[in-house]
C-alpha atoms as an extended CHARMM CRD file, in Angstrom:
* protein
*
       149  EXT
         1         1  UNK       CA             -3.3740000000       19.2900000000       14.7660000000  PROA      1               0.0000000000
         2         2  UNK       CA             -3.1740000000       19.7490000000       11.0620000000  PROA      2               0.0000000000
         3         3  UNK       CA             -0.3520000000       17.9380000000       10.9320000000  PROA      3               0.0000000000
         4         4  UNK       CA             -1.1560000000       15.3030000000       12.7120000000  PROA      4               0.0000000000
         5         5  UNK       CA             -4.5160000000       14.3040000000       10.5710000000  PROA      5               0.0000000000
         6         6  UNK       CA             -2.3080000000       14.8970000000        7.5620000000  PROA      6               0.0000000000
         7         7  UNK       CA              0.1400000000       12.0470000000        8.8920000000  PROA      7               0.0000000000
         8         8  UNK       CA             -2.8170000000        9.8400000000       10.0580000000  PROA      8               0.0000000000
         9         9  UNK       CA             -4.1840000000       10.0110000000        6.4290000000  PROA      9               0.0000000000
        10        10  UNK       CA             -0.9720000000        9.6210000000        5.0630000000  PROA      10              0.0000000000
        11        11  UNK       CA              0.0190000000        6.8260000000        7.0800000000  PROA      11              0.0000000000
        12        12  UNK       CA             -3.4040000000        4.9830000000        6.2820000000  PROA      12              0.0000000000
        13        13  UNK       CA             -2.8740000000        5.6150000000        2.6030000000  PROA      13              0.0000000000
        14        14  UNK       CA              0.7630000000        4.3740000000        2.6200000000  PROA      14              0.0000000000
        15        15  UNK       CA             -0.1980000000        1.1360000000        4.3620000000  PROA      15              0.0000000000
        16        16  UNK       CA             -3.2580000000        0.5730000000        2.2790000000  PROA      16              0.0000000000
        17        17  UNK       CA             -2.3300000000        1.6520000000       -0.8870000000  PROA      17              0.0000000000
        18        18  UNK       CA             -1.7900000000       -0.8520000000       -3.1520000000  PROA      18              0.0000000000
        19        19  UNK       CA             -5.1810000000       -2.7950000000       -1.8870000000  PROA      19              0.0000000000
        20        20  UNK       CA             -7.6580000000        0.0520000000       -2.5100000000  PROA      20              0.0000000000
        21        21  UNK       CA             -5.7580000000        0.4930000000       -5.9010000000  PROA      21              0.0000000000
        22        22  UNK       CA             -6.7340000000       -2.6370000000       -7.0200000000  PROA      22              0.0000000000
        23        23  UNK       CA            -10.3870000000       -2.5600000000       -5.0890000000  PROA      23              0.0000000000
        24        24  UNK       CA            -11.1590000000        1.0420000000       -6.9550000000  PROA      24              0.0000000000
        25        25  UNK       CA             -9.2820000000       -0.2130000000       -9.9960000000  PROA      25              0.0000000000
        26        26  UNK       CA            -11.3050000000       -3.5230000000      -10.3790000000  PROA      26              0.0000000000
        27        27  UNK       CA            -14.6600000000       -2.3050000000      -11.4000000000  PROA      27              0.0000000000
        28        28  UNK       CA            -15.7960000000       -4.6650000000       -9.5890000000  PROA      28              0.0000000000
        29        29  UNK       CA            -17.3180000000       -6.1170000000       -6.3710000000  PROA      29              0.0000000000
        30        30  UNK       CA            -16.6760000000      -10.1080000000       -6.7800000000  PROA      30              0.0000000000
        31        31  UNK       CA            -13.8600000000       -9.0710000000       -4.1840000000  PROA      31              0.0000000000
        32        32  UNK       CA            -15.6460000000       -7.2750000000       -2.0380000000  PROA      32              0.0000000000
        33        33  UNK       CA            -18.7450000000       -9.3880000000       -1.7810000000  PROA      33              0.0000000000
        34        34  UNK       CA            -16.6160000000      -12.7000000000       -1.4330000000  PROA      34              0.0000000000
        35        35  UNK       CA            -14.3360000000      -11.2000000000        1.2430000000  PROA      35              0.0000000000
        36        36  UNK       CA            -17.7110000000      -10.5710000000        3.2740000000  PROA      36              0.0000000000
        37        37  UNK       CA            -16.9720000000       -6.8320000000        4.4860000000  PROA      37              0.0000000000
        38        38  UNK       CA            -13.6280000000       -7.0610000000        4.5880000000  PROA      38              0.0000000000
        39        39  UNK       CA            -12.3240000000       -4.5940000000        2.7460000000  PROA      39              0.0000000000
        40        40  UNK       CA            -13.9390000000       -2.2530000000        5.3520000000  PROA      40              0.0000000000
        41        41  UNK       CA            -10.6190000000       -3.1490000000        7.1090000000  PROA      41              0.0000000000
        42        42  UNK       CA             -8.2310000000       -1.2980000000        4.9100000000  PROA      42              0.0000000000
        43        43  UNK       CA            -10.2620000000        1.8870000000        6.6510000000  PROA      43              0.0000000000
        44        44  UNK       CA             -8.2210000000        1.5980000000        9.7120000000  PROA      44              0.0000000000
        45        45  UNK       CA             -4.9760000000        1.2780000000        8.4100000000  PROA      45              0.0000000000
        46        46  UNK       CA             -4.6170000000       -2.5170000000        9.0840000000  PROA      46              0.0000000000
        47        47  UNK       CA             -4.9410000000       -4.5340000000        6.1260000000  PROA      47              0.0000000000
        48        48  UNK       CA             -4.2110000000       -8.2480000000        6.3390000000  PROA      48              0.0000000000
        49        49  UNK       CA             -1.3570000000       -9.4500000000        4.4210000000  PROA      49              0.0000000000
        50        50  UNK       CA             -2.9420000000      -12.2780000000        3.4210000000  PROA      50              0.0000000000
        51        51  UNK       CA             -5.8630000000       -9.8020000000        1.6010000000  PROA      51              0.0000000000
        52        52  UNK       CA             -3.4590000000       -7.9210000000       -0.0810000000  PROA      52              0.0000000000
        53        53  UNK       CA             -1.8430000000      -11.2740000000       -1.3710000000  PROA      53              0.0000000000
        54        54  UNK       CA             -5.2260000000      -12.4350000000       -2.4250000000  PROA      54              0.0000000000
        55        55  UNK       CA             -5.5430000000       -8.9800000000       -4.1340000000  PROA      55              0.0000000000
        56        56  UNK       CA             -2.5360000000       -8.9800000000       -5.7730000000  PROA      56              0.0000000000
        57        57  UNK       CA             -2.5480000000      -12.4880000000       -6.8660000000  PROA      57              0.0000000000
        58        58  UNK       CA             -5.6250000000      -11.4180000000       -8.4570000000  PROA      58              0.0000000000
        59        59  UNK       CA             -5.0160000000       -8.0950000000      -10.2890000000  PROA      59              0.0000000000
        60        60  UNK       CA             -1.2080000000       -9.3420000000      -11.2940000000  PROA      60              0.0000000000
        61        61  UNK       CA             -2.0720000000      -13.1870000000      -11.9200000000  PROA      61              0.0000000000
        62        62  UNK       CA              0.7140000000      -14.0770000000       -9.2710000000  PROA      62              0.0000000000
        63        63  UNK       CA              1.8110000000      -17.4450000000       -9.8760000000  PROA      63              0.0000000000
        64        64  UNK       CA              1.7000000000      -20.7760000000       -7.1970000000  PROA      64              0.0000000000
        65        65  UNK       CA              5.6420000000      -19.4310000000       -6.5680000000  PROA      65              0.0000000000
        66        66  UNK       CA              4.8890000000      -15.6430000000       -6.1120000000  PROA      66              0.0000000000
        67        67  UNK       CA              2.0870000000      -16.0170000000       -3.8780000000  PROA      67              0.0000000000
        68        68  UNK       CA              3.8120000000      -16.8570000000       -0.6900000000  PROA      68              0.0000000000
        69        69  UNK       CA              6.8040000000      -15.0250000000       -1.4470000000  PROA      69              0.0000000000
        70        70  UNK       CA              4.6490000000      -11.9590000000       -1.6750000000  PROA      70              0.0000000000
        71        71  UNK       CA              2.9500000000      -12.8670000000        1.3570000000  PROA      71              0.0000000000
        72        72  UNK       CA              5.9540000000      -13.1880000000        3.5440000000  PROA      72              0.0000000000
        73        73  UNK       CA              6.9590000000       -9.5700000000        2.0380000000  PROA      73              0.0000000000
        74        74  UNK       CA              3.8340000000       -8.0690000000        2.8060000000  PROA      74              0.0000000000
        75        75  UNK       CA              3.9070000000      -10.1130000000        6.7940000000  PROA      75              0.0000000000
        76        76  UNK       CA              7.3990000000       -8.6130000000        7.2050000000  PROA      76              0.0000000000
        77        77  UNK       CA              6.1060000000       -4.7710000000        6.2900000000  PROA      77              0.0000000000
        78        78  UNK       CA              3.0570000000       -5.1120000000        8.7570000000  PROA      78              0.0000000000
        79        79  UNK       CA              5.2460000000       -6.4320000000       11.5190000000  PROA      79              0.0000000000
        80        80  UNK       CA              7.9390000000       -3.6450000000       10.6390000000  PROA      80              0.0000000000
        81        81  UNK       CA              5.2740000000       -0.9760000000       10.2350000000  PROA      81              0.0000000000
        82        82  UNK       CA              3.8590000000       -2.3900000000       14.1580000000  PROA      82              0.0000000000
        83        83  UNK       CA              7.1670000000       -1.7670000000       15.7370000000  PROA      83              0.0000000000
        84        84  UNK       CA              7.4860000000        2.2760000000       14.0960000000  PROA      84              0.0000000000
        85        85  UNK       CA              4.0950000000        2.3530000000       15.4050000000  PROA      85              0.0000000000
        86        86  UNK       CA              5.1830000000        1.6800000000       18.7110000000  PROA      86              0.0000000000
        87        87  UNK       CA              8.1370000000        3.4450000000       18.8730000000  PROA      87              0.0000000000
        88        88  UNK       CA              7.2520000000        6.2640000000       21.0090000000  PROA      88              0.0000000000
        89        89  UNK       CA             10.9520000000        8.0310000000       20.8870000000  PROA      89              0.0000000000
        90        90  UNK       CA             10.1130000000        8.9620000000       16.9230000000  PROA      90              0.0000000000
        91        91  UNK       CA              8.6710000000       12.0290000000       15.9670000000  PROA      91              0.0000000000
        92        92  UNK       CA              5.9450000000       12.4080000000       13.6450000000  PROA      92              0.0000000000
        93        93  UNK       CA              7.8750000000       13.0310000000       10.9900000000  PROA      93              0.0000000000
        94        94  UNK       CA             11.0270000000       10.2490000000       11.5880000000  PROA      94              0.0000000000
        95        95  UNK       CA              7.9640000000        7.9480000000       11.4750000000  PROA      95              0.0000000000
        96        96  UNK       CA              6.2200000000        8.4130000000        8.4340000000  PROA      96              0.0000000000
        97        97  UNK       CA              9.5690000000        8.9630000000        7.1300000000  PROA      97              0.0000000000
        98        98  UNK       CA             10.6470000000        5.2820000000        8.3730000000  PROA      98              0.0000000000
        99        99  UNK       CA              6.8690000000        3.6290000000        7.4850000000  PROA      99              0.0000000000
       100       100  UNK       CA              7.5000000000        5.6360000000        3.8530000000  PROA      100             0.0000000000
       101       101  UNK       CA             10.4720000000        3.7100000000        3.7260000000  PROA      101             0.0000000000
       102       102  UNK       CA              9.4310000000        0.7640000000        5.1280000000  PROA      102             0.0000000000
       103       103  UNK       CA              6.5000000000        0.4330000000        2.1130000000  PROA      103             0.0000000000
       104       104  UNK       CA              8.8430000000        1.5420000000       -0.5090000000  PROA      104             0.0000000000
       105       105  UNK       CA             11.0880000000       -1.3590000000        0.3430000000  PROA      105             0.0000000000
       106       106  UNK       CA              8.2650000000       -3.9950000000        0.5230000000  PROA      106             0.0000000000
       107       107  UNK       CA              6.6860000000       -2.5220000000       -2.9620000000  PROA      107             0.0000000000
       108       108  UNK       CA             10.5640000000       -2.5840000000       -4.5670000000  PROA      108             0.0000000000
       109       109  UNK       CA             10.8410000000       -6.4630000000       -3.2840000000  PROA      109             0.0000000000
       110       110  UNK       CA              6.9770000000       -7.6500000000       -4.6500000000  PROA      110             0.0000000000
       111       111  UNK       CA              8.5940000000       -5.5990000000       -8.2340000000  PROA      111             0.0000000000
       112       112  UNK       CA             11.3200000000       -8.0200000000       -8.4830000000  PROA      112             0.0000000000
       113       113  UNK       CA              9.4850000000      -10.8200000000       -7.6860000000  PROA      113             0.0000000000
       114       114  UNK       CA              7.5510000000       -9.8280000000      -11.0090000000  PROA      114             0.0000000000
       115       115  UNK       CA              7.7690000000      -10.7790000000      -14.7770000000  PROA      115             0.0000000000
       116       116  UNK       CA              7.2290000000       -7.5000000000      -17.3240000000  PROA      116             0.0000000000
       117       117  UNK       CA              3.9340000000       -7.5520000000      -18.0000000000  PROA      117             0.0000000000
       118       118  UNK       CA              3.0680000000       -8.1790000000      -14.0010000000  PROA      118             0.0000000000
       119       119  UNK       CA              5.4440000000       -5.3400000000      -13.2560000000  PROA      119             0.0000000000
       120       120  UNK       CA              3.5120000000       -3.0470000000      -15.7020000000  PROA      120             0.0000000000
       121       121  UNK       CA              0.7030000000       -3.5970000000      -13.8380000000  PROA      121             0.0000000000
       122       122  UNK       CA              2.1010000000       -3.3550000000      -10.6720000000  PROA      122             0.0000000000
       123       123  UNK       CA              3.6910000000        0.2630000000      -11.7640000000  PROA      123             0.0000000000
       124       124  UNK       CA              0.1600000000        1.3520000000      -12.8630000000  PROA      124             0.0000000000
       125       125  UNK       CA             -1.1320000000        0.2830000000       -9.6200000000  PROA      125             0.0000000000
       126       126  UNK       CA              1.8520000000        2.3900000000       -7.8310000000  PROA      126             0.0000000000
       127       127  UNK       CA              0.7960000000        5.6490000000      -10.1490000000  PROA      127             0.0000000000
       128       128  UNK       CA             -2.5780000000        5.6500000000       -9.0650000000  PROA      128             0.0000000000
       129       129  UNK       CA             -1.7110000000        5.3790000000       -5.5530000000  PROA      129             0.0000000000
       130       130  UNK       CA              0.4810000000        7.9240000000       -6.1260000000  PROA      130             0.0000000000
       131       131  UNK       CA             -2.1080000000       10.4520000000       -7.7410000000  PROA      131             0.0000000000
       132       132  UNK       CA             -4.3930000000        9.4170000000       -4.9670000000  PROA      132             0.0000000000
       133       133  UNK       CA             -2.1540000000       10.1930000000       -2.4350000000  PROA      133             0.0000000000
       134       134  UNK       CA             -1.0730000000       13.4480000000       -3.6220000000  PROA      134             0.0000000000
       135       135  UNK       CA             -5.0220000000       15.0050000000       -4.0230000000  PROA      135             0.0000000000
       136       136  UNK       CA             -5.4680000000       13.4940000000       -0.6450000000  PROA      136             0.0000000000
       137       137  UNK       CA             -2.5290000000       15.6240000000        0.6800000000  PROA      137             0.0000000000
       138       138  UNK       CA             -3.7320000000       19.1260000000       -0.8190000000  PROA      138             0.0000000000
       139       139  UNK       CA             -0.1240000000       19.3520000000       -2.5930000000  PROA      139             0.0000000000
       140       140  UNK       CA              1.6210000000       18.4710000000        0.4860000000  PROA      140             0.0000000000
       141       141  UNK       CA              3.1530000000       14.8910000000       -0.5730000000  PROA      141             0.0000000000
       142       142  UNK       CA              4.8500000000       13.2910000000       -3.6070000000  PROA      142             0.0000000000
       143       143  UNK       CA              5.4950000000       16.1170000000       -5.9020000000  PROA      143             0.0000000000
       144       144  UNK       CA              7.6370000000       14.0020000000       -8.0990000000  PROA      144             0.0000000000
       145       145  UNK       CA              5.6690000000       12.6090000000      -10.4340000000  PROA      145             0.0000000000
       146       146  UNK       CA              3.0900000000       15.0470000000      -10.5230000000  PROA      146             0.0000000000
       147       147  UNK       CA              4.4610000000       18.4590000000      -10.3560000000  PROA      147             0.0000000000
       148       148  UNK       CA              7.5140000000       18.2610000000      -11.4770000000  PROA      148             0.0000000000
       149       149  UNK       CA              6.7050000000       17.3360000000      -15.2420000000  PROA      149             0.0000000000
């Protein structure tokens, strides 16, 4: 049962990450007051692509090019991350493993999409999701960074 809470968190951190990075990171709630509750929605794990652009767009100053590009990224991850969801012949672990993956891959595409500076910002948003992610565990996820130094 442990476990399984630990992957639900896990799995609601990985797909919400980089959206209640920026939220927290913002300092402030213009973005939370215009999107009229709507950040309530990254609480269930299913946080509209088009938000996260918004966000993103936002915290990185995406340009008119980036935007959609960024977008179709994120579209592509939900739609990916639906389908591990409903795989029912994974086990636990082959599907956080796969959704792990999964938002790796997206977050390695939005990077290249990036110029410097945007990609320093985007890499500061990644470590704090990181750090979050790891206290949220108890120790039990991404060591790397953290523990190893």
């Amino acid at each position: 049962m442990l476990k399984h809470s630990l992957l639900v968190l896990m799995l609601a951190g990985v797909i919400t990450a980089v959206p209640a990075a920026i939220a927290q990171d913002s300092g402030s709630g213009d973005q939370q007051s215009q999107a009229g509750g709507a950040p309530q929605e990254h609480g269930r794990g299913h946080f509209d692509p088009a938000k996260r652009t918004e966000m993103l767009t936002k915290e990185l100053n995406l340009t008119s090019d980036q935007q959609p590009k960024v977008l179709d990224i994120l579209k592509s991850e939900q739609s990916q991350m639906q389908g591990v969801r409903s795989d029912s012949s994974l086990s636990q672990e082959d599907r956080r493993s796969k959704m792990m993956q999964i938002h790796k891959t997206s977050d390695d595409q939005i990077r290249t999409l990036l110029d410097a500076g945007q990609q320093k910002k985007f890499d500061a948003i990644q470590s704090k999701h990181e750090q979050w992610q790891g206290h949220h565990q108890n120790g039990g996820g991404a060591p790397d960074s953290s523990q190893q130094q």
